[in-house]
C-alpha positions as CSV (number, residue, x, y, z in Angstrom):
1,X,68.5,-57.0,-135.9
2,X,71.7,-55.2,-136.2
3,X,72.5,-56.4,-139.2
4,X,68.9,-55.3,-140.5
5,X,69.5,-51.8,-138.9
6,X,73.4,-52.0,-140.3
7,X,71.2,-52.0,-144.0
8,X,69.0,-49.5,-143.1
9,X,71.4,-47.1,-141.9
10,X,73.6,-47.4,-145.1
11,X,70.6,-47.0,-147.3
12,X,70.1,-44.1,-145.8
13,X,73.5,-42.4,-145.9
14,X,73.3,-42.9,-149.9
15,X,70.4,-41.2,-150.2
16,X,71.8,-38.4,-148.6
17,X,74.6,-38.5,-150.7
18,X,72.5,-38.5,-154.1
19,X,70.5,-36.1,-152.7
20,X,73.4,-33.9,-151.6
21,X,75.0,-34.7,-155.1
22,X,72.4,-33.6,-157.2
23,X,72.3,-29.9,-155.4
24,X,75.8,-29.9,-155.8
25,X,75.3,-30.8,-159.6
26,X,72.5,-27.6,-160.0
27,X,75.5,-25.2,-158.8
28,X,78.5,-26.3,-159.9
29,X,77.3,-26.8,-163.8
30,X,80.4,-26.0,-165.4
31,X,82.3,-29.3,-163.1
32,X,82.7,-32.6,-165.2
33,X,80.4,-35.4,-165.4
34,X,84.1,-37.2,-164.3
35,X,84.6,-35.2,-161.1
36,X,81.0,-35.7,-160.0
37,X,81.8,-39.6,-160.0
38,X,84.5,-39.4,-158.0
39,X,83.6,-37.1,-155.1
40,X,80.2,-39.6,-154.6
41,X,82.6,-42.5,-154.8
42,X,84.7,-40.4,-152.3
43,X,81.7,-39.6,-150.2
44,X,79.8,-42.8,-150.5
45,X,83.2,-44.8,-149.7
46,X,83.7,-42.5,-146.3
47,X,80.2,-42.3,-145.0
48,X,80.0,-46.7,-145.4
49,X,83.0,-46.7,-143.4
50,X,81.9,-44.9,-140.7
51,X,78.5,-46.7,-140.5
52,X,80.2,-50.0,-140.4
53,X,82.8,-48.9,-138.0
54,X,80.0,-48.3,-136.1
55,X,77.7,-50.9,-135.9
56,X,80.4,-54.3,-136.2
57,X,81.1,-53.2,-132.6
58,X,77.3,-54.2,-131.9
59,X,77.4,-57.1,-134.3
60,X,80.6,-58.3,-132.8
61,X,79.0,-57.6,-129.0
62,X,75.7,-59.6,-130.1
63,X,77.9,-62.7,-131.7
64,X,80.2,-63.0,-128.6
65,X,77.0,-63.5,-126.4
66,X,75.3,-65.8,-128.3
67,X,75.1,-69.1,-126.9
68,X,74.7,-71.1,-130.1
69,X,73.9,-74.9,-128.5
70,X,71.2,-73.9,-126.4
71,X,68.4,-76.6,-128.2
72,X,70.8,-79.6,-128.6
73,X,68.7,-82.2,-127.1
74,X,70.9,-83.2,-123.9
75,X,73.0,-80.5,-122.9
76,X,71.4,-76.9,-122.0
77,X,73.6,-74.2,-121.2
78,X,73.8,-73.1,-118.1
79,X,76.4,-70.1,-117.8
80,X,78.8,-68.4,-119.8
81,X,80.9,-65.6,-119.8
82,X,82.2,-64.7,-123.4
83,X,84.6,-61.5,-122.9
84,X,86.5,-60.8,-119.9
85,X,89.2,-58.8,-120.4
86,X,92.5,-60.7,-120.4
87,X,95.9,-58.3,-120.8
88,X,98.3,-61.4,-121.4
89,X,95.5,-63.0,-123.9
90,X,97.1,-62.1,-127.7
91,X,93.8,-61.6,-129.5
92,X,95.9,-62.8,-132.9
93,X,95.6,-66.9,-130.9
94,X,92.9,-69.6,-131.9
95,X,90.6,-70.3,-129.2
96,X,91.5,-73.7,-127.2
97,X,88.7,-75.3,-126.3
98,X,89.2,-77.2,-123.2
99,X,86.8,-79.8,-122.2
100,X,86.2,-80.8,-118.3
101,X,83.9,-82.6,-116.4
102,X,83.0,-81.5,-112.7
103,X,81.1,-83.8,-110.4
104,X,80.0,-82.2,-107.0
105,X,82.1,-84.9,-105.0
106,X,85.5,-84.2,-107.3
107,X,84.7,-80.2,-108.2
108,X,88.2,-79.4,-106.0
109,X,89.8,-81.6,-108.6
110,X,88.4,-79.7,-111.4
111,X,89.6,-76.0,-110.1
112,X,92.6,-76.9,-109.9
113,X,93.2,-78.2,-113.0
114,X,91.7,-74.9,-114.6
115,X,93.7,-73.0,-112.4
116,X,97.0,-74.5,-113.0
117,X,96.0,-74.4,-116.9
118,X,95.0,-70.8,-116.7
119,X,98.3,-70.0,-115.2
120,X,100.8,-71.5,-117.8
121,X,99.6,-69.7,-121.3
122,X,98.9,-66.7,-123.1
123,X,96.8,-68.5,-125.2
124,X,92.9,-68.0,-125.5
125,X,91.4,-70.6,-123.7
126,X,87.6,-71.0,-123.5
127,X,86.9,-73.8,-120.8
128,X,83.7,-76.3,-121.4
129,X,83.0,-77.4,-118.0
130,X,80.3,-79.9,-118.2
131,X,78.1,-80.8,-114.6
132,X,75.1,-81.8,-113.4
133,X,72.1,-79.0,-112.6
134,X,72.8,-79.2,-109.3
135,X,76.4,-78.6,-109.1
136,X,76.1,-75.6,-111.2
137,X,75.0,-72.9,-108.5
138,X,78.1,-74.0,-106.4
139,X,80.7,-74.2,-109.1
140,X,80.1,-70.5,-110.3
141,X,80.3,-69.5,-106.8
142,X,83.7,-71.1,-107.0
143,X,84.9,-69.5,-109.9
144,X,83.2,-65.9,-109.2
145,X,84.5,-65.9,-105.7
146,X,88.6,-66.6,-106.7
147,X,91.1,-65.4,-109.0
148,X,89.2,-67.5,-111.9
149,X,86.3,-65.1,-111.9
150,X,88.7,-63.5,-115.2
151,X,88.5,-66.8,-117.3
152,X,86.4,-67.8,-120.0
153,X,83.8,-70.4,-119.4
154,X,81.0,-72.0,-119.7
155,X,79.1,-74.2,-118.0
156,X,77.0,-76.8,-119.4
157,X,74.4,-79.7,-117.7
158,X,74.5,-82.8,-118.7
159,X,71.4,-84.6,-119.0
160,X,71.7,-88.2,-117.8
161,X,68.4,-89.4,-120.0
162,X,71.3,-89.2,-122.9
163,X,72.9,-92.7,-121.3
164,X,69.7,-94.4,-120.7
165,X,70.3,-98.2,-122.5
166,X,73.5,-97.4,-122.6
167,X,75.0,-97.7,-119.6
168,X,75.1,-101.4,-117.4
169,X,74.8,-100.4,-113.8
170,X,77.0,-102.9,-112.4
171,X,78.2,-103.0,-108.4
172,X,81.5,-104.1,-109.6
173,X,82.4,-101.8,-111.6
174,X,80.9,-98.4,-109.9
175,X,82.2,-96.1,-112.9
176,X,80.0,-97.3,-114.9
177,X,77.1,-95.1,-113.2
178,X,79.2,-91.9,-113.3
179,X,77.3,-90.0,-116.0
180,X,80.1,-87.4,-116.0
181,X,82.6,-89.9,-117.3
182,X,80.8,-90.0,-120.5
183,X,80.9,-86.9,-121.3
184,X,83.6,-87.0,-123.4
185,X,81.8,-89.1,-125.4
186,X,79.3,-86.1,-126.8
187,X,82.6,-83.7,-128.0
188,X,81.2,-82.0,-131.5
189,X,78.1,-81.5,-128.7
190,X,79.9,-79.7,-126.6
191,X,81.7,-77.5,-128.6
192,X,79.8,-77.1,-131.6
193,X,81.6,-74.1,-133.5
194,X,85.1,-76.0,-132.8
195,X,87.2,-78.2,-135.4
196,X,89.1,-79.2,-132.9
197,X,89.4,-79.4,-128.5
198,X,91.4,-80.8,-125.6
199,X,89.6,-82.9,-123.4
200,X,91.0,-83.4,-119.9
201,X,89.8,-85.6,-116.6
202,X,89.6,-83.8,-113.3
203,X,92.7,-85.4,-111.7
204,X,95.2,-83.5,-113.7
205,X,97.8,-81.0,-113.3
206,X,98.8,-78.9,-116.2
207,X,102.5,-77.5,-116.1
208,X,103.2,-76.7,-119.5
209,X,101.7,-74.3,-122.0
210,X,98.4,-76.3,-123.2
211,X,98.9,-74.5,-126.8
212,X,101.6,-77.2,-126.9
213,X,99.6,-80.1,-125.9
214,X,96.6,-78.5,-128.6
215,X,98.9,-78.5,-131.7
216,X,99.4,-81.9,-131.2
217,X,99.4,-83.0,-135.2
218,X,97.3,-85.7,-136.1
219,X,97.0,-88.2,-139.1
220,X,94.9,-87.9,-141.7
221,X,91.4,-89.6,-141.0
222,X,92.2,-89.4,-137.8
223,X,89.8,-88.1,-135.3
224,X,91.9,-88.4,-131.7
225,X,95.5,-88.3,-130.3
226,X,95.7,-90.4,-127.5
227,X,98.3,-91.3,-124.6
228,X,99.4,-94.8,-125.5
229,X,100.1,-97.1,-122.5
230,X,102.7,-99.5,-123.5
231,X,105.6,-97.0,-124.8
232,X,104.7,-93.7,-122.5
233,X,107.2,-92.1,-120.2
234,X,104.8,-93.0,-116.8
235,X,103.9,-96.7,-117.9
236,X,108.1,-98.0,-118.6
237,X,108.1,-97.0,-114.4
238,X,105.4,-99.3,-113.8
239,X,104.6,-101.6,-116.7
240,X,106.6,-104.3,-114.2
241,X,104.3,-106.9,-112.9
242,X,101.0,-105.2,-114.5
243,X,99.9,-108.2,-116.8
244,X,97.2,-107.6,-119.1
245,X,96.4,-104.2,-117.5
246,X,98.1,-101.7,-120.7
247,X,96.7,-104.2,-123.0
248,X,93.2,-104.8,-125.0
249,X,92.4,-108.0,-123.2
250,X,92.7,-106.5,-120.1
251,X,89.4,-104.3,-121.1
252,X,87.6,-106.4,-123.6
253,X,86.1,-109.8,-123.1
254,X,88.0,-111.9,-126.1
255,X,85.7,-114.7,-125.4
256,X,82.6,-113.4,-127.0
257,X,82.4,-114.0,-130.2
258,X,81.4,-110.0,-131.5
259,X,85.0,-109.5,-130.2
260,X,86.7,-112.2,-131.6
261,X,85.3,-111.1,-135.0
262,X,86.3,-107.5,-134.9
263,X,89.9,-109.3,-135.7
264,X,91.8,-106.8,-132.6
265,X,94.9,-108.6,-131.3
266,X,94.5,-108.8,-127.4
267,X,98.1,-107.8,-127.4
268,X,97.7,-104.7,-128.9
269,X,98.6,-101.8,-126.4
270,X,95.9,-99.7,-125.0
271,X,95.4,-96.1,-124.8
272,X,94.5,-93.5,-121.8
273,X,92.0,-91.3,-122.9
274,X,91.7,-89.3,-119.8
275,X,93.7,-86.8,-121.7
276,X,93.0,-86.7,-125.2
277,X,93.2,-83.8,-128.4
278,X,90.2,-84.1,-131.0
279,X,89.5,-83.4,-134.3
280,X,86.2,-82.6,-134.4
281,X,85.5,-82.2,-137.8
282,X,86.7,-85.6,-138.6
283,X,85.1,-87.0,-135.5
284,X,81.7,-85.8,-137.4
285,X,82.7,-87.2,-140.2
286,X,83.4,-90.7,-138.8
287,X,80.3,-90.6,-136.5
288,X,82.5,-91.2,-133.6
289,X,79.7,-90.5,-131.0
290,X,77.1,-92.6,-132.9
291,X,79.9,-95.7,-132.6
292,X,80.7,-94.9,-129.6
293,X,76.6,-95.2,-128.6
294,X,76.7,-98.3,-130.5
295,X,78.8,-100.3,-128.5
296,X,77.8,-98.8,-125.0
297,X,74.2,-100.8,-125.8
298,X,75.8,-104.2,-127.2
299,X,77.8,-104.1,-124.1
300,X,74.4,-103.6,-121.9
301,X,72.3,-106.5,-124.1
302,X,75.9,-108.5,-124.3
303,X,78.3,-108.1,-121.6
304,X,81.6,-107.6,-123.9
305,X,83.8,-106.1,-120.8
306,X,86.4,-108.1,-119.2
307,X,85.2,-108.9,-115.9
308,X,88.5,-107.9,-114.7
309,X,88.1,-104.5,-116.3
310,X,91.3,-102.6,-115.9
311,X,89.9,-99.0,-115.4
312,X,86.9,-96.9,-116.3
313,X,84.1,-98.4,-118.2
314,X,84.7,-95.5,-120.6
315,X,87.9,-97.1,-121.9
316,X,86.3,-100.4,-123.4
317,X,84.3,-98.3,-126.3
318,X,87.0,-95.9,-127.0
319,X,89.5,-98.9,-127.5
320,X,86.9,-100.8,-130.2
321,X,86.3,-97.5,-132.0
322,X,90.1,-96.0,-132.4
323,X,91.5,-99.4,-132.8
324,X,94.9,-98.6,-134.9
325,X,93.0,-95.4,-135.7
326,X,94.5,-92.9,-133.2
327,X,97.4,-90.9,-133.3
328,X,99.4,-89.9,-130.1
329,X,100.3,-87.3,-127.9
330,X,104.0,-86.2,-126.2
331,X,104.3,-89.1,-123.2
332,X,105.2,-85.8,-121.0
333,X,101.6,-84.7,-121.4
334,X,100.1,-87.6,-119.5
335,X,102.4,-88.6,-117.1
336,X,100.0,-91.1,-115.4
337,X,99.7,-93.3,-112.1
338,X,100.5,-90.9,-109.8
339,X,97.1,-92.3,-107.8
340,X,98.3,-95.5,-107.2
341,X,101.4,-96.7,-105.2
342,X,103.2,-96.6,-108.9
343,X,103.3,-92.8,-109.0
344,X,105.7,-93.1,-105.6
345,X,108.1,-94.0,-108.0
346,X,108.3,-91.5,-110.0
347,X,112.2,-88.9,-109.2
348,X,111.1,-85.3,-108.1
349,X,113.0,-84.3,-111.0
350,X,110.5,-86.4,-113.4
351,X,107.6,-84.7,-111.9
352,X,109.1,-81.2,-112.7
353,X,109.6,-81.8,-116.2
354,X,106.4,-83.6,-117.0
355,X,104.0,-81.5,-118.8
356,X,100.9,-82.8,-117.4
357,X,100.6,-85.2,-114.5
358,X,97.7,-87.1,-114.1
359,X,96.4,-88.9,-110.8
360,X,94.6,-92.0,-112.2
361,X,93.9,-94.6,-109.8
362,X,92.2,-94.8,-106.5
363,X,94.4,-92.2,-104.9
364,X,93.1,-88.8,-105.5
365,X,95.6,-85.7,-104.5
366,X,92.9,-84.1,-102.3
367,X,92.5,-87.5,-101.0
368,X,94.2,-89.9,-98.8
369,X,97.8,-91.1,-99.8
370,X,98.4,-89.9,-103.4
371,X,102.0,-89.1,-104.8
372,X,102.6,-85.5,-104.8
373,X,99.8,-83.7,-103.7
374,X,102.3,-80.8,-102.4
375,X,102.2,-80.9,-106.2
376,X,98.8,-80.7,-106.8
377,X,97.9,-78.2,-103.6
378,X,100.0,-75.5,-105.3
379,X,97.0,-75.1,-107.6
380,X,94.3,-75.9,-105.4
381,X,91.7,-72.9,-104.7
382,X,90.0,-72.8,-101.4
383,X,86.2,-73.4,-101.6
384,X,84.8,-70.3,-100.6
385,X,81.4,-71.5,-99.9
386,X,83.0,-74.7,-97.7
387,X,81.4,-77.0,-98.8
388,X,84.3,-79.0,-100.0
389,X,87.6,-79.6,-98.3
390,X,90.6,-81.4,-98.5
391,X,90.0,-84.9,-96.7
392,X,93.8,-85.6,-95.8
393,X,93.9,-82.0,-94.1
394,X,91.0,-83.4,-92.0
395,X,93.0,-86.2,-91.0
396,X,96.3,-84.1,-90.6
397,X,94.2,-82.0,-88.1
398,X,92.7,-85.1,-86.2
399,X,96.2,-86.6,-85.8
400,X,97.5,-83.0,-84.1
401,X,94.4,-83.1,-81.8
């Protein structure tokens, strides 16, 4: 419509010059045909520029508020704010997508992370923070009532019909009927405009400039950059005693035969991808999602997981699809294991230099007995709404009583 009314308007403006031109023409007689030309080029040239001055602002306004992805079957926008002014933001950056999932039970884990991201750059970061309908209300009271009411955001439901067949709802392995977790599955559906995003779990801390971590270069044909676990800063503390855990066979079942014939050595290292960087164009290309899908359901009709699964149930498909096809990240951007008895290892001075410090593993900082959660409180916001607290300060309170 503006651009329609943009048309009109300039269609308008040259008739008024013509018109204006030709009464200028009756009494100036003795001026050249040359001069006439160049004071309607003059005039036309000003008056355009003035018109389009003024209606990109509305065109820009309109294009900044459109939600583009609001049919995509499986994920429906919920909220978004566009344009909040940010004085540190240099308008000359790339937008950063950043990726996030936030489950009701976890949502402390996810503010945190946003905060502490928010705080460390300059850059122009747009935050894709993918729910459930019913957490929604409650996370944009969150962000609303805080200091991340100036951020960029949008929230976006996802719609657990998209995992049906996919997904083995097994009591052993409880991850596997997190819908949230599979999220990052469905990037180029997420972020639809992007060619390329950072996707992040809930349980991270990030203390260096994520414009960093997003410039991560990646191979040609390649679609991800992953945090390998054999050769990574965190794993050489820990890779002691862990048997098959940082390897393929601790995550894929090498006795079935559809494994044993995609030819993957069951030595070959494994990958975290609870932090990862994307290229979404080339992730299009390759059908990485449709793969992905693929495997989910021959794992539901054939049981390829190792029994002994080491981690979430996300990890198995990702490993199949990016096998030798992945480039990597920095170590220092996913220092790992800080929710498990490992992370205790880690020097104070470690932690302060990591760039990102990630609290896989049972122990969650606003948990029980994770590593560091001074660490990880420094960035914590206070749930307005109270709904959800910090367990261990529960405890600490019990224990003074």
């Amino acid at each position: 419509m503006v651009i329609l009314m943009y048309l009109l308007t300039l269609g308008t403006c040259f008739c008024l010059v013509g018109l204006k031109t030709n009464i200028y023409i009756r009494q100036k007689r003795k001026m050249s045909f040359r001069k006439v030309n160049i004071i309607i080029l003059v005039l036309a040239v000003a008056l355009f520029l003035l018109v389009l001055h003024h209606n990109f602002l509305g065109l820009s306004s309109l294009l900044r508020n459109e939600v583009s992805d609001s049919g995509i079957v499986g994920f429906q926008p919920i909220d978004f704010v566009p344009n909040v002014p940010r004085q540190a933001v240099d308008g000359r950056h790339e937008e950063i997508p950043v990726v996030i999932a936030a489950s009701e039970d976890r949502l402390g884990g996810a503010i945190a992370a946003i905060n502490s991201i928010q705080h460390n750059t300059r850059s122009n970061v747009v935050f894709y923070i993918v729910t459930l309908n019913g957490t929604a209300d409650h996370l944009r009271s969150w962000l609303s009532g805080s200091t991340l009411k100036t951020i960029r955001y949008k929230i976006v439901n996802f719609d657990t019909k998209l995992l049906e067949g996919k997904v083995k709802e097994d009591p052993d392995q409880g991850e596997s009927i997190k819908p949230l977790t599979f999220a990052r599955f469905y990037l180029p559906v997420l972020v639809p405009s992007a060619k390329k995003a950072i996707y992040m779990d809930d349980d991270v801390i990030v203390q260096g400039d994520i414009l960093a971590l997003y410039n991560t270069p990646l191979k040609p044909g390649h679609a991800a950059a992953f945090s390998e676990d054999c050769d990574s800063a965190s794993t050489k503390v820990v890779i002691r005693g862990a048997g098959n855990q940082y390897n393929y066979i601790g995550y894929l079942d090498y006795k079935k035969e559809r494994i044993r014939k995609l030819s993957m050595k069951a030595s070959t290292c494994s990958f975290n991808p609870g932090v990862f960087v994307a290229n979404l164009t080339e992730w299009k290309k390759q059908n990485i999602t449709n793969q992905l899908e693929k495997w989910m359901k021959l794992n539901v009709e054939e049981g390829l997981y190792s029994r002994t699964l080491a981690g979430s149930t996300t990890t198995p498909p990702l490993l199949i699809v990016f096998y030798q096809q992945h480039s990597t990240i920095d170590p220092m951007w996913n220092v790992r294991h800080l929710g498990s008895s490992a992370g205790k290892r880690y020097s104070p001075q470690f932690v302060k230099a990591a760039k990102l410090l990630h609290w896989n593993g049972h122990f969650k900082p606003w948990g029980r007995t994770a590593s560091y959660s001074d660490v990880w409180e420094k960035w914590y916001i206070p749930d307005p709404t109270g709904k959800f607290s910090l367990i261990r300060r529960h405890m600490e309170i019990s224990n003074v009583k």
